[in-house]
C-alpha positions as YAML, in Angstrom:
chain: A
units: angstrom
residues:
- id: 1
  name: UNK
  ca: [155.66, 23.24, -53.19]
- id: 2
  name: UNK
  ca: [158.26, 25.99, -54.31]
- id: 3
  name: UNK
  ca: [157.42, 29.81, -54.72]
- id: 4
  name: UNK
  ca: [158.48, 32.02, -57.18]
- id: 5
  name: UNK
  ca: [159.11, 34.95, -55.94]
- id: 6
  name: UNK
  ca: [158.63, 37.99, -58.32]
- id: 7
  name: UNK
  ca: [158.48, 40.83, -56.45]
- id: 8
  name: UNK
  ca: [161.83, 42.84, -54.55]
- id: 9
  name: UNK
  ca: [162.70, 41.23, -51.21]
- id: 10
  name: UNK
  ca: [162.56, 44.20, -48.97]
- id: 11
  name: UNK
  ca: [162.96, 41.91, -45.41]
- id: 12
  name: UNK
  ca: [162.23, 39.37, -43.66]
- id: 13
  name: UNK
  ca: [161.31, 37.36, -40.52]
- id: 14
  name: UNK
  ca: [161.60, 34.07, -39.01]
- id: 15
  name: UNK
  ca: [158.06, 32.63, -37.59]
- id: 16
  name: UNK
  ca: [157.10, 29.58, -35.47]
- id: 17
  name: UNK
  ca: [155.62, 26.85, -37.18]
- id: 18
  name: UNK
  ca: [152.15, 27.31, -35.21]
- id: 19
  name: UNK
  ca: [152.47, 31.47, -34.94]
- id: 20
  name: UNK
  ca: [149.61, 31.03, -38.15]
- id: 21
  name: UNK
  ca: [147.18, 29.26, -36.54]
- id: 22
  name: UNK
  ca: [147.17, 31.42, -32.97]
- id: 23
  name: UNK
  ca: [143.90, 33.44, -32.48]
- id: 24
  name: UNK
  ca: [143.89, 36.58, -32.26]
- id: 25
  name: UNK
  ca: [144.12, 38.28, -29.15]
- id: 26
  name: UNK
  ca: [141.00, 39.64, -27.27]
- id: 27
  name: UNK
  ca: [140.33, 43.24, -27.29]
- id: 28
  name: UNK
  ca: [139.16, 44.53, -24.03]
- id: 29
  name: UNK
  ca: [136.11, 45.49, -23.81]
- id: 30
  name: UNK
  ca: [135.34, 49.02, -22.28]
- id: 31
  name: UNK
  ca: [132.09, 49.09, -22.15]
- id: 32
  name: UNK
  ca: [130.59, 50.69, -19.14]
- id: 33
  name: UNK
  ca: [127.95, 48.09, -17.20]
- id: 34
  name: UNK
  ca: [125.92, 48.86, -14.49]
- id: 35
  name: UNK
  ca: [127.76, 47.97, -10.72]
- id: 36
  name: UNK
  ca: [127.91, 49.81, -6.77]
- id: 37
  name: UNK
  ca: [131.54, 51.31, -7.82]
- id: 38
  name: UNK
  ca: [129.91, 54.05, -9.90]
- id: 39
  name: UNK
  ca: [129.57, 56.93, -8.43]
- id: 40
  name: UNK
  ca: [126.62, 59.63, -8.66]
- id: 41
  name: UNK
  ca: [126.76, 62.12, -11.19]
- id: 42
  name: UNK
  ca: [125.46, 65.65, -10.75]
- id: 43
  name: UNK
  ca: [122.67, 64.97, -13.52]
- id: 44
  name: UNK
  ca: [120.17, 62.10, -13.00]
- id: 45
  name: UNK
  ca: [117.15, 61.73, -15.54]
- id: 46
  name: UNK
  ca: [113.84, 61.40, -13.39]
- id: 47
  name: UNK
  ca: [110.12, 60.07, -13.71]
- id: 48
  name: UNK
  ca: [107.86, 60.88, -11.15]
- id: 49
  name: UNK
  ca: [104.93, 58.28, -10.87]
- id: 50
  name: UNK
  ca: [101.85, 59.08, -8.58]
- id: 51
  name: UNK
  ca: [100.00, 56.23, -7.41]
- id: 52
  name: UNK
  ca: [96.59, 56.95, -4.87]
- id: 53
  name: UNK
  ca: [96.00, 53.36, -3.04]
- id: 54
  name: UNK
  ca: [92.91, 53.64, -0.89]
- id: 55
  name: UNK
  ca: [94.91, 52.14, 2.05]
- id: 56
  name: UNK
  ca: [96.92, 55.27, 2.43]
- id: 57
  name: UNK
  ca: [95.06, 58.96, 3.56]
- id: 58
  name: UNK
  ca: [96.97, 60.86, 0.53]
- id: 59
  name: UNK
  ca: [98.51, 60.29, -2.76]
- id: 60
  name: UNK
  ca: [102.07, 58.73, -3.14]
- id: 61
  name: UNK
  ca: [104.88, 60.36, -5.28]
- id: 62
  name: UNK
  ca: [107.45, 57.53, -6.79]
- id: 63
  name: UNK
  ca: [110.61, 59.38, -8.64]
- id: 64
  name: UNK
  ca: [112.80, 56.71, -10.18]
- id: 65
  name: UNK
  ca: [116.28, 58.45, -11.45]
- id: 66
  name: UNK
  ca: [118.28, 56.51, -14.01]
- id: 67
  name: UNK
  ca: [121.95, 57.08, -15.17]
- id: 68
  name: UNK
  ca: [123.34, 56.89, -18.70]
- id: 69
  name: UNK
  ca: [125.81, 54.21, -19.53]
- id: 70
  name: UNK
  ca: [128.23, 54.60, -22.34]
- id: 71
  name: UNK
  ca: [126.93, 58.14, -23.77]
- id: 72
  name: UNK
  ca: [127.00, 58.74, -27.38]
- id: 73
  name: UNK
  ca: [128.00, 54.82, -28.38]
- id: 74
  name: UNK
  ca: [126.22, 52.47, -30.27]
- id: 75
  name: UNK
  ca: [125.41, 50.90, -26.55]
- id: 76
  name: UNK
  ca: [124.42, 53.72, -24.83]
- id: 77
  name: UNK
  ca: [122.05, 52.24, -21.96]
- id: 78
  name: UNK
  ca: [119.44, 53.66, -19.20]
- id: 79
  name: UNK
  ca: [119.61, 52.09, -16.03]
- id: 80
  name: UNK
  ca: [117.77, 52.96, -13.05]
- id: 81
  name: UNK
  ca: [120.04, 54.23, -10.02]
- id: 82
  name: UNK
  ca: [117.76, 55.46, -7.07]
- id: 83
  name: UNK
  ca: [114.27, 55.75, -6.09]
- id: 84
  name: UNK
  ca: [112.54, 58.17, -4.03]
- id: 85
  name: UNK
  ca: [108.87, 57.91, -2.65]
- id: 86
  name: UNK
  ca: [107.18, 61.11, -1.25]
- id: 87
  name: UNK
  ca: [104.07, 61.79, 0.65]
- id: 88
  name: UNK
  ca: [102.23, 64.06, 3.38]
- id: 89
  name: UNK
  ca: [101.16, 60.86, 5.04]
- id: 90
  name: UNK
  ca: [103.89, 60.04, 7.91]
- id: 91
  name: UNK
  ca: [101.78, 57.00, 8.51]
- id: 92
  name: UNK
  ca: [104.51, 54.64, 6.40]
- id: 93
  name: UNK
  ca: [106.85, 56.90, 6.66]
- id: 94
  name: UNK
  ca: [109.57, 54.69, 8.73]
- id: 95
  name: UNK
  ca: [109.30, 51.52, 6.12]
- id: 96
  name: UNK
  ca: [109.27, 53.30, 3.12]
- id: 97
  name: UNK
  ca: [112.46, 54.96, 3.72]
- id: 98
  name: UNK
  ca: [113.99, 51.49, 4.43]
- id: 99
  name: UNK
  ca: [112.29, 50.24, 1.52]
- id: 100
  name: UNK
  ca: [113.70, 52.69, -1.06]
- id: 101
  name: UNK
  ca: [117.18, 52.43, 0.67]
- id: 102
  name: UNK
  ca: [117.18, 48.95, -0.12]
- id: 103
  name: UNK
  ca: [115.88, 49.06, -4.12]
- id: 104
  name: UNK
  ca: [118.32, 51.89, -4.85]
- id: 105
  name: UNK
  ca: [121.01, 49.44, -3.46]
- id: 106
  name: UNK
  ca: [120.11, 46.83, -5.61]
- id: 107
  name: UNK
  ca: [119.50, 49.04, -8.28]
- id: 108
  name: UNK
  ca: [123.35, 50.29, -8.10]
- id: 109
  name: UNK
  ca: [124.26, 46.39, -8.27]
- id: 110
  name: UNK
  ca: [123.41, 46.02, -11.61]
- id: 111
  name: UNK
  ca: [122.51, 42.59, -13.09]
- id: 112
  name: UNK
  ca: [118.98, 41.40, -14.10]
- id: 113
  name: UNK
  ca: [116.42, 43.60, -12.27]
- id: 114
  name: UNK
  ca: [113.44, 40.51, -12.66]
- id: 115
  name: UNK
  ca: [113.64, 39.47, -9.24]
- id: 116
  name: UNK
  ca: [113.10, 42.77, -7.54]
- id: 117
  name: UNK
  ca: [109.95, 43.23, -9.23]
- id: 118
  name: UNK
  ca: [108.37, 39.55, -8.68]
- id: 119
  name: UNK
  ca: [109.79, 40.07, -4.82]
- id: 120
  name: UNK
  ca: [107.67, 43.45, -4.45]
- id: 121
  name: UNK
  ca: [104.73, 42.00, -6.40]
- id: 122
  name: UNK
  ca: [104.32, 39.13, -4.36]
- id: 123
  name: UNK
  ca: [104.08, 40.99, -0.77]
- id: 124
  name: UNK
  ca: [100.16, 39.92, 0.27]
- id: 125
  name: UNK
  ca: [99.09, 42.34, 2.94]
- id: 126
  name: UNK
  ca: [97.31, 40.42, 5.85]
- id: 127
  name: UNK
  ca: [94.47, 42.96, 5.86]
- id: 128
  name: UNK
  ca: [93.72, 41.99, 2.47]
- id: 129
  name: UNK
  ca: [94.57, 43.87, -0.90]
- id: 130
  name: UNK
  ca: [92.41, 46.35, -2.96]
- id: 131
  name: UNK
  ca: [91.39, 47.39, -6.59]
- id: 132
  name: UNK
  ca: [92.99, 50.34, -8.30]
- id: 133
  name: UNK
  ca: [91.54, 52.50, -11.30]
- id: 134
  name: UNK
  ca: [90.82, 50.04, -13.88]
- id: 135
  name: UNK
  ca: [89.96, 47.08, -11.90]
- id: 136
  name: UNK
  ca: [93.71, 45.85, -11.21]
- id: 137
  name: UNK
  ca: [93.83, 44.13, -8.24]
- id: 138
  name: UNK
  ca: [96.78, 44.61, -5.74]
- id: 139
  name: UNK
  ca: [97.92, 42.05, -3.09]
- id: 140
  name: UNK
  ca: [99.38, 44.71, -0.81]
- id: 141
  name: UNK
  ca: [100.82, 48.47, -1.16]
- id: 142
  name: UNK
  ca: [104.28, 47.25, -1.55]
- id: 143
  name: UNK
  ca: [102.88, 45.53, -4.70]
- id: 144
  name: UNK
  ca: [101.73, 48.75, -6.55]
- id: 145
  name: UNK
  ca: [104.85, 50.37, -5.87]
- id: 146
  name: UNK
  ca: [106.64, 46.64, -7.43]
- id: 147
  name: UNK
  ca: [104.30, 47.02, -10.18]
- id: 148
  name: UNK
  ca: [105.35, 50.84, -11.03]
- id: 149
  name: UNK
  ca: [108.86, 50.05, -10.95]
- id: 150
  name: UNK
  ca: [107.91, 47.05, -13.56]
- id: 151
  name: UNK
  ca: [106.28, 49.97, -15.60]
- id: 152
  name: UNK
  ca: [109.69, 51.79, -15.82]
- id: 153
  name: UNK
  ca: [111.70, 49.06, -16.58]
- id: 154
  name: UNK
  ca: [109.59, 48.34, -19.79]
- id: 155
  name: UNK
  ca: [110.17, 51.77, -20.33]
- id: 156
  name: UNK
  ca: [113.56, 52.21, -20.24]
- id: 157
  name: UNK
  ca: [113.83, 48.90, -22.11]
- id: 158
  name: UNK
  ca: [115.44, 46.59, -19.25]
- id: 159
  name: UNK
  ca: [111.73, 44.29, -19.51]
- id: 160
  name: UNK
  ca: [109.74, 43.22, -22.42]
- id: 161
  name: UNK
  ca: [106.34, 43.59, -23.07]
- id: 162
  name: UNK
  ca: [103.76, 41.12, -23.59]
- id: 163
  name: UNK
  ca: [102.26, 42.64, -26.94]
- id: 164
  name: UNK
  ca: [99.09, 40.98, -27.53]
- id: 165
  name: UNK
  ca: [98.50, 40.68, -31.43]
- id: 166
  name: UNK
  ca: [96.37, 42.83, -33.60]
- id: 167
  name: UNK
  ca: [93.89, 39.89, -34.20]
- id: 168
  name: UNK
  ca: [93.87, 38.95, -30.35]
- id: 169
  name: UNK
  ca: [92.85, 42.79, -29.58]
- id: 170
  name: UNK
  ca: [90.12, 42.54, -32.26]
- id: 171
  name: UNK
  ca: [88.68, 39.24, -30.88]
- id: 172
  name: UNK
  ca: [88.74, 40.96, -27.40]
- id: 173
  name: UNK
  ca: [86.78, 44.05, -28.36]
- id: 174
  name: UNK
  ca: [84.38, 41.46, -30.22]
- id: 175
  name: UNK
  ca: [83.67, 39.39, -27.35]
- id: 176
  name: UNK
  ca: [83.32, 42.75, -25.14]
- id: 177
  name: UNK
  ca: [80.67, 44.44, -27.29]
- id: 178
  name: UNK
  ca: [78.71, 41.72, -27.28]
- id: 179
  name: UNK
  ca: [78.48, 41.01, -23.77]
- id: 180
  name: UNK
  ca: [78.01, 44.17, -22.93]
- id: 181
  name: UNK
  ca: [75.12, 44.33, -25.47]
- id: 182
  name: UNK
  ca: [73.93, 41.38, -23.87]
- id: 183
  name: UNK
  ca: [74.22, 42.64, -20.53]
- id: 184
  name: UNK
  ca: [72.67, 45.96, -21.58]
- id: 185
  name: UNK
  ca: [69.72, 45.69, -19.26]
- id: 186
  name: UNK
  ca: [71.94, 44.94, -16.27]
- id: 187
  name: UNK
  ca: [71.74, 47.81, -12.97]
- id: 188
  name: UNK
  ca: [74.89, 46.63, -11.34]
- id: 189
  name: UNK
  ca: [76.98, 49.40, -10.05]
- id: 190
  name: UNK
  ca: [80.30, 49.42, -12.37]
- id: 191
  name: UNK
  ca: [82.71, 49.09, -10.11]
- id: 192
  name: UNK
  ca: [85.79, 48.60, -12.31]
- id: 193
  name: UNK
  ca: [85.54, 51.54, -14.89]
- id: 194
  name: UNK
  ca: [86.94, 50.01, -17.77]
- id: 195
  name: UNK
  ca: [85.25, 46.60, -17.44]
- id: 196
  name: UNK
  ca: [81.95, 44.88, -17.79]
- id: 197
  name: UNK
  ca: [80.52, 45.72, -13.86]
- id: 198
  name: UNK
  ca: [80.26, 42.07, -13.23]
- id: 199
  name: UNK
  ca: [83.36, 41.08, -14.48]
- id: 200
  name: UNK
  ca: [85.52, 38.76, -11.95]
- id: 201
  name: UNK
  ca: [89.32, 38.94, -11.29]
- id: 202
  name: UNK
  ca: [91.83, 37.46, -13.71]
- id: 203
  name: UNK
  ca: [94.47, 35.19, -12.17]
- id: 204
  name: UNK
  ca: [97.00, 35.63, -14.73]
- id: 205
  name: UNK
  ca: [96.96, 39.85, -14.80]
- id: 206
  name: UNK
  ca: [94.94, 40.80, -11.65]
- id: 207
  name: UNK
  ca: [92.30, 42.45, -13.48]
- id: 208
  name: UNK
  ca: [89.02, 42.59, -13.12]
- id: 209
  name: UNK
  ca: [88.45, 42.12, -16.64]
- id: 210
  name: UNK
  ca: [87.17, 38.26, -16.90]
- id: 211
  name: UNK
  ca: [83.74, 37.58, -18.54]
- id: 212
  name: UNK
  ca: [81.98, 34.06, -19.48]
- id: 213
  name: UNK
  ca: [80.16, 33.95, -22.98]
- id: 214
  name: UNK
  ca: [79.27, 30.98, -24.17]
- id: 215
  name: UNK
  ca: [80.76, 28.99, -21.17]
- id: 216
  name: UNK
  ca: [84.07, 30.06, -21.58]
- id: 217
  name: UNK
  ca: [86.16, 32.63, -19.24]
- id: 218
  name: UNK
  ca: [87.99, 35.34, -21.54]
- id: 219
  name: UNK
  ca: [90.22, 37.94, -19.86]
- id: 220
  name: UNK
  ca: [89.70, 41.36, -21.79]
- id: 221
  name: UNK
  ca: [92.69, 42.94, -20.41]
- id: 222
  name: UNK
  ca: [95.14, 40.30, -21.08]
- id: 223
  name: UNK
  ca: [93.26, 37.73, -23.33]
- id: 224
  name: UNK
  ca: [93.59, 34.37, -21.18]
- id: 225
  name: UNK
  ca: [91.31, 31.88, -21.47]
- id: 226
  name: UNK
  ca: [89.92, 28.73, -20.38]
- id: 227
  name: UNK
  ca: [89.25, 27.45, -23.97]
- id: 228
  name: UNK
  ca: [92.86, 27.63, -25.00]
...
């Protein structure tokens, strides 16, 4: 179909017959993402986390660094970089070295950080594991120190997590009042400080947070339950 052509001719070029339908080239991307190449800056930002398991004689210290990826951009990202775990007991001293050698290596790798944690977490200690404050239970000590770097990674935004809904959490504190108004006359020593004294052990959060009202098992911590 002809053209008419109203304007000036100021120049011109000959093109291929399939130049048009190309696609554009790629832009590089130069984002920075997390990898062993990058070396340590002079400034780290640090969270301390102190954790007193009764397996161990004093308190342990666990400072998590991160680095900052891609400062001041619209991706600017906080990724953990090295871990450091502190205590006067020398009584694990020679495996917990070795232990936060290895997660600040795989920290530095980069990638999806998931498997760490359920690795860590599922460390059972032959000697049997123990309640912390709040009636959690933990498999081994290698398990709490899994489970605080799980808390940091929620923090920092690399894990998501599990909200319960508004109208779960009011069920929950339903059901707790009234057992424990029910249970009122009960002397059992409370053993788990934020939970009914005779609560049992929940298998899907390892709290001991699970009642039985009206013949059905509730978690209060996490909200599972038998009755769907």
């Amino acid at each position: 179909m002809p053209v008419k052509i109203s304007n000036k001719i100021v120049g011109y070029r000959v093109t291929k017959a399939d130049e048009n339908n190309q696609p554009a080239p790629a832009v590089e991307s130069t984002l920075v993402k997390m990898n062993e190449y990058i070396e340590r800056p002079e400034f780290l930002l640090g969270t301390t986390y102190k954790i007193k398991p009764p397996v161990a004689e004093h308190a342990m210290y666990i400072t998590i660094n991160d680095i900052l990826l891609n400062v001041d951009t619209d991706h600017e990202s906080r990724q953990p970089y090295e871990v450091f775990i502190n205590s006067k007991s020398m009584e694990h001293f020679q495996w917990v070295i070795a232990l936060t050698r290895v997660i600040s290596a795989v920290f530095r790798k980069g990638g999806d950080l998931t498997f760490l944690v359920e690795e860590l977490r599922s460390v059972y200690d032959p000697n049997g594991g123990y309640f912390k404050k709040g009636g959690v239970f933990m498999p081994s000590l290698v398990a709490e120190i899994g489970a605080v770097i799980e808390k940091h990674l929620k923090a920092v935004g690399l894990l998501e997590s599990e909200e319960m809904s508004e109208t779960t959490k009011r069920i929950l504190a339903e059901k707790r009042a009234d057992f424990e108004a029910n249970q009122s006359k009960a002397t059992n020593d409370d053993t788990s400080g934020d939970f009914p004294p005779n609560a049992t052990t929940c298998g899907k959060c390892s709290t001991k947070a699970v009642i039985v009202m009206d013949g059905c098992a509730t978690c209060l911590n996490c909200g599972d339950s038998k009755c769907g």
